[in-house]
C-alpha positions as CSV (number, residue, x, y, z in Angstrom):
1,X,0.0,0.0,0.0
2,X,1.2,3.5,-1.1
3,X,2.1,6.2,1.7
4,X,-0.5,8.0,-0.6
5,X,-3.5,5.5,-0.1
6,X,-2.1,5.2,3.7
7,X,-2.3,9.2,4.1
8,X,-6.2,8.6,2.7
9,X,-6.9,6.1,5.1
10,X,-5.9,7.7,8.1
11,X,-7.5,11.0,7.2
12,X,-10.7,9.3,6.8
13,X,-11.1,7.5,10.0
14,X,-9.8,10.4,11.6
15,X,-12.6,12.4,10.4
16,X,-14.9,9.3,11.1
17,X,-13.8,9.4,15.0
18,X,-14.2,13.2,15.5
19,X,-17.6,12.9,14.0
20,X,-18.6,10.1,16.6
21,X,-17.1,12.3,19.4
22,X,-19.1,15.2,18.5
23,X,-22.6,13.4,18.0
24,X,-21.6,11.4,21.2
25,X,-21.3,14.6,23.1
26,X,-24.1,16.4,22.0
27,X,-27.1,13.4,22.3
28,X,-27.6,14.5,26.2
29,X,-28.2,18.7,25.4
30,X,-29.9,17.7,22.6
31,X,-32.4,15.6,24.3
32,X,-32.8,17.8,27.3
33,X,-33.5,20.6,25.0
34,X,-36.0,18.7,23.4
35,X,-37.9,17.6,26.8
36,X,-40.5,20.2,28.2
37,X,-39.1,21.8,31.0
38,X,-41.3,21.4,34.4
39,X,-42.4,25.1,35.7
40,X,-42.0,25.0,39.5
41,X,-45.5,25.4,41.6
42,X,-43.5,26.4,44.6
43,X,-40.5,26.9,46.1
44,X,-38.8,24.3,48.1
45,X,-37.6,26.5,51.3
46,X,-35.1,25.0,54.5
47,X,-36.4,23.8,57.7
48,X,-38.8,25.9,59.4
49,X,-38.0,25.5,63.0
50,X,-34.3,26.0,63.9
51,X,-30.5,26.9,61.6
52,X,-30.1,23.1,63.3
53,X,-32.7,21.0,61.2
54,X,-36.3,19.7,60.9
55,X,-37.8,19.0,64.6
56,X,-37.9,15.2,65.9
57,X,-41.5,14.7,65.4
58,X,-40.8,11.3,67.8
59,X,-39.8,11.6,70.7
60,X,-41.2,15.4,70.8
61,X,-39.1,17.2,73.1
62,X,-40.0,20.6,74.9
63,X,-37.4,23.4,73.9
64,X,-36.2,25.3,76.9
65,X,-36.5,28.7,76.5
66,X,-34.0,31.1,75.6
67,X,-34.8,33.8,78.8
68,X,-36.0,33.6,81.7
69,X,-40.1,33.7,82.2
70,X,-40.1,37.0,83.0
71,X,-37.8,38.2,80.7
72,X,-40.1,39.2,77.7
73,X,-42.0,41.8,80.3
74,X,-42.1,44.4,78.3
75,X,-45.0,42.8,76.6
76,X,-45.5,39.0,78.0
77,X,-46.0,38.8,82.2
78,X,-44.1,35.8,83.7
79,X,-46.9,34.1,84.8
80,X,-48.1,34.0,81.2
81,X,-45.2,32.5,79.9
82,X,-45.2,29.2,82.7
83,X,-48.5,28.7,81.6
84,X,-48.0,29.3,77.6
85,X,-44.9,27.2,77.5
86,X,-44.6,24.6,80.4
87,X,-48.7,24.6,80.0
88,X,-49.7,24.6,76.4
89,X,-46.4,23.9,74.6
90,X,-45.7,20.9,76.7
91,X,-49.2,19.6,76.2
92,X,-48.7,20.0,72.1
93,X,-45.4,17.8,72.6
94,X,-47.1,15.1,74.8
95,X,-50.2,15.0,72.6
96,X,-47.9,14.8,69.4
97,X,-45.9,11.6,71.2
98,X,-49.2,9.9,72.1
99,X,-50.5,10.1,68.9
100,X,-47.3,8.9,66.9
101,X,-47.1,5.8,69.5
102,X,-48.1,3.4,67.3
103,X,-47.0,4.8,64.0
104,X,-43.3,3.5,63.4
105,X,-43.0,4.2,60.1
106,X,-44.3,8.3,61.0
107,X,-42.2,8.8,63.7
108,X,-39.1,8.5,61.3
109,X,-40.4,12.2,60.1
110,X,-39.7,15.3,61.4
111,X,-42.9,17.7,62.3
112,X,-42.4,19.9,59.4
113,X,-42.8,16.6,57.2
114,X,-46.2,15.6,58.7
115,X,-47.8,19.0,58.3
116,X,-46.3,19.0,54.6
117,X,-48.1,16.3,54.0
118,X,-50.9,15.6,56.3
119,X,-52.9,13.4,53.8
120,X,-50.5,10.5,54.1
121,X,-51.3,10.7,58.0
122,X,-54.3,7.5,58.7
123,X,-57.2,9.6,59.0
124,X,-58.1,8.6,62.5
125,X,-54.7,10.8,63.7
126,X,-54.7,13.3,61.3
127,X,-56.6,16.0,63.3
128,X,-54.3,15.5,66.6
129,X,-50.8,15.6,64.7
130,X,-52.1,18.7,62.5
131,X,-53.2,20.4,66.0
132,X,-50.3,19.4,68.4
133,X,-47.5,19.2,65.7
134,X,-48.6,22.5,64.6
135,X,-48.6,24.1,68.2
136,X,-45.1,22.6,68.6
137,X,-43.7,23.8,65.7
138,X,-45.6,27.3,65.8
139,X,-44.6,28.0,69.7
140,X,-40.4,26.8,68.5
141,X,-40.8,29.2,66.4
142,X,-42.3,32.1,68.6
143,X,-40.0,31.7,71.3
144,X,-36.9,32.1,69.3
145,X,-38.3,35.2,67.2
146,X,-38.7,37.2,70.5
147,X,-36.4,38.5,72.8
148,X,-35.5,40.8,76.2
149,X,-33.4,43.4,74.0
150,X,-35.8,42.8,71.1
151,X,-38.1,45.8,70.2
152,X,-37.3,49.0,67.6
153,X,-37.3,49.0,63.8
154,X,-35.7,46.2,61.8
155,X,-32.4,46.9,60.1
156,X,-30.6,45.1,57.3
157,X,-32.1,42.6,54.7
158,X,-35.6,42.7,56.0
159,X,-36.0,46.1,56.8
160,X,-35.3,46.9,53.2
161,X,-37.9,44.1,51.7
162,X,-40.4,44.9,54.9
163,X,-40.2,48.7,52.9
164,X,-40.6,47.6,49.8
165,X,-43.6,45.6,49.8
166,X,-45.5,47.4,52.2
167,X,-44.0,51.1,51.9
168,X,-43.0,52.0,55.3
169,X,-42.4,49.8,58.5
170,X,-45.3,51.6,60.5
171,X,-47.5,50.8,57.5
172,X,-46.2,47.0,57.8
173,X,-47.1,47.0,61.7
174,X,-50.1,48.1,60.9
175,X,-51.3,45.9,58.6
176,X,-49.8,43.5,60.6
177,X,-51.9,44.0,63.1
178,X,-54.5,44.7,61.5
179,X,-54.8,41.0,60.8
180,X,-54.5,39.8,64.1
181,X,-56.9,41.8,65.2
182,X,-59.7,40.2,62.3
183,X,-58.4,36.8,62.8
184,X,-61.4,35.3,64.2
185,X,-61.4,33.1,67.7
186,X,-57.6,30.9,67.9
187,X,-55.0,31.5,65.3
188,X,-51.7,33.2,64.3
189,X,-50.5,35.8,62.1
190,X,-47.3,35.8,60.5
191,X,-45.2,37.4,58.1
192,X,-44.1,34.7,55.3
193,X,-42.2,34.1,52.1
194,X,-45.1,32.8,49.6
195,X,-44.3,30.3,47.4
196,X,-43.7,32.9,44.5
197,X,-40.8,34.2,47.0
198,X,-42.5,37.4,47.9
199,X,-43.2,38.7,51.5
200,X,-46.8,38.7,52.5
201,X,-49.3,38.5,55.9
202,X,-51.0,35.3,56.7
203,X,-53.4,34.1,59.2
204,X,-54.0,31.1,60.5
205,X,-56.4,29.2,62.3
206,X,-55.5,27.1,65.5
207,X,-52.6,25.7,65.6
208,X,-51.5,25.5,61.7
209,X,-48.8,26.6,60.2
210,X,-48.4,28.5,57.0
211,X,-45.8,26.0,55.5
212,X,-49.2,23.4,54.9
213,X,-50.1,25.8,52.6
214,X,-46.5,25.8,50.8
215,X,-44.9,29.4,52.6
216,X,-42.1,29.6,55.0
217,X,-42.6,31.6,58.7
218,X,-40.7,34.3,58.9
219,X,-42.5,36.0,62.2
220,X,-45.7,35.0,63.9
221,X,-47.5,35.9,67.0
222,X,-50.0,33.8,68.7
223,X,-53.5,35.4,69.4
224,X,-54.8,33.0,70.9
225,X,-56.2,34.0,74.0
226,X,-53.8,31.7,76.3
227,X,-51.0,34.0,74.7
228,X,-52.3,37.7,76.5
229,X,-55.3,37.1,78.7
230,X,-53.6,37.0,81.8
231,X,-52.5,40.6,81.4
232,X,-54.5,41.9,78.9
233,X,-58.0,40.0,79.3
234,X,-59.9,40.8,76.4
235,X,-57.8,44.1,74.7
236,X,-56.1,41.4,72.1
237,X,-55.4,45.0,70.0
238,X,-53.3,46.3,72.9
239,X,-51.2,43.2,73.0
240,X,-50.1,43.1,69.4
241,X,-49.0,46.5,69.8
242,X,-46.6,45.9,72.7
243,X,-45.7,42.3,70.8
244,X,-43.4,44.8,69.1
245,X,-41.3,46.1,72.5
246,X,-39.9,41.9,72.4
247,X,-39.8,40.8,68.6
248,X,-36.0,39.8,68.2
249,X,-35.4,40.8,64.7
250,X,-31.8,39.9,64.1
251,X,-33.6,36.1,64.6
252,X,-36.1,37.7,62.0
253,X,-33.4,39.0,59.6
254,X,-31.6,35.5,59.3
255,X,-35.1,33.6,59.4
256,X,-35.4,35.8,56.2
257,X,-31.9,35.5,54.4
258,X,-32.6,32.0,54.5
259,X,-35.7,31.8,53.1
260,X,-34.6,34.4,50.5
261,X,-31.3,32.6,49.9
262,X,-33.5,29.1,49.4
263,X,-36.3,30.9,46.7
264,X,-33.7,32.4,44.5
C-alpha cells in the first residue's frame, strides 16, 4: 500500500472518530433541550423551625427557653409564659408523642414533614398531629423570634424588603396587626415568604402553620387568647402593639436570608 492511499486512510477514520465524538457529546443537550421543561409550583424552602434542622417529630421534646419567664416583660407577664410554655407547649409535645405511638413508620419524620403532608397521616390521627405538631412547631418558632433586647425597627435585609412591599415599616405594623386583630377566635399571624418568594401577611387558624399551605414563617404571634389574657384580658389589639417592645429581629433577619437565599 502507497504512503499515498495510507495518508487517505488515516485522514478518513480520523474524520470518522471526530464525527462520533461530537454526536456522542451532543445526544444529552440535545435531548434535554427537546424535553419540556417542568415550571415549578413552589419553592422548596429550608427547615422551618431551627438553623439546626427539621424537629424530631418522635420523641417530641419541649425546647427550653431562651430567657427567663419573666424576661419578655415588656410585653408578656411571667406568669403567662409558665403557663403558655410549660402549660400549652408541653401539652402539644405530649399529645404529638401519644398520637405517633403506634405509627413507626411516621415517627421517622420530622414535624415539618407531617404538616407538609398531612394526607399520608391514617385519617383517625390526622386532626391531633395537624393540632399538636402544629402548636409545637408554631410556639419553636415564637419563642426564638422574640427577645428581652428585642423591640425597635428592623435593620438590614428585612428592613429593606419589609419597605418595599408594604411602603414604610409603621404601614407594615399596621397591617400587621390589623390582621390579628380580624383573625377570628384561635389563630396566628405571620409574616411569610409565599411560594412565588414574595413577602406577605397570613393568618392562621388554630394551631396550623403556613408552610401546609407551601410558605415559609418568617415571624408570627400567637393570638390565641392563652398567649395575652392574663395581662391583657380581652384588649387582644393592645397586645399586638406591645408584641413589638420583644420581637427579636436579628432572629427575624436570618429567618429571612434563609428563606430568601433558598427561593432564589
Amino acid at each position: 500500500m502507497s504512503k499515498f492511499i495510507r495518508e487517505k486512510i488515516a485522514l478518513v477514520l480520523t474524520g470518522v472518530l471526530v464525527a462520533v465524538m461530537l454526536i456522542s457529546c451532543q445526544v444529552i443537550p440535545i435531548a434535554e433541550s427537546q424535553s419540556p421543561q417542568a415550571t415549578p409550583t413552589a419553592v422548596k424552602f429550608p427547615p422551618v423551625a431551627s438553623p439546626d434542622g427539621e424537629l424530631s417529630a418522635s420523641p417530641a421534646q419541649l425546647p427550653l427557653l431562651p430567657y427567663d419567664y419573666a424576661a419578655l416583660g415588656k410585653a408578656i407577664d411571667a406568669e403567662t409564659m409558665k403557663l403558655h410554655h410549660d402549660g400549652h407547649h408541653a401539652s402539644y409535645v405530649n399529645n404529638l408523642n401519644d398520637a405517633l405511638k403506634q405509627e413507626p413508620d411516621l415517627q421517622k419524620s420530622s414535624v415539618e414533614a407531617l404538616l407538609r403532608n398531612l394526607n399520608n397521616i391514617p385519617e383517625n390521627i390526622r386532626t391531633k398531629v395537624r393540632n399538636n405538631g402544629g402548636g409545637h412547631l408554631n410556639h419553636t418558632i415564637f419563642w426564638q423570634i422574640m427577645s428581652p433586647d428585642g423591640g425597635g425597627e428592623p435593620t438590614g435585609e428585612i428592613a429593606a424588603e419589609i419597605n418595599q412591599t408594604f411602603g414604610s415599616f409603621d404601614q407594615f405594623k399596621q397591617q400587621f396587626n390589623a390582621a390579628g386583630g380580624d383573625r377570628f377566635g384561635s389563630g396566628w399571624v405571620w409574616l411569610v415568604r409565599n411560594p412565588a418568594g414574595e413577602l406577605q401577611i397570613v393568618t392562621t387558624a388554630n394551631q396550623d402553620n403556613p408552610i401546609m399551605d407551601g410558605a415559609y414563617p418568617i415571624m408570627g404571634n400567637d393570638v390565641w387568647e392563652h398567649a395575652y389574657y392574663l395581662r391583657y384580658r380581652n384588649r387582644r389589639a393592645e397586645y399586638l402593639t406591645n408584641w413589638w417592645n420583644v420581637v427579636n429581629w436579628p432572629e427575624i433577619n436570618r429567618r429571612s436570608l434563609v428563606s430568601l437565599q433558598s427561593a432564589t
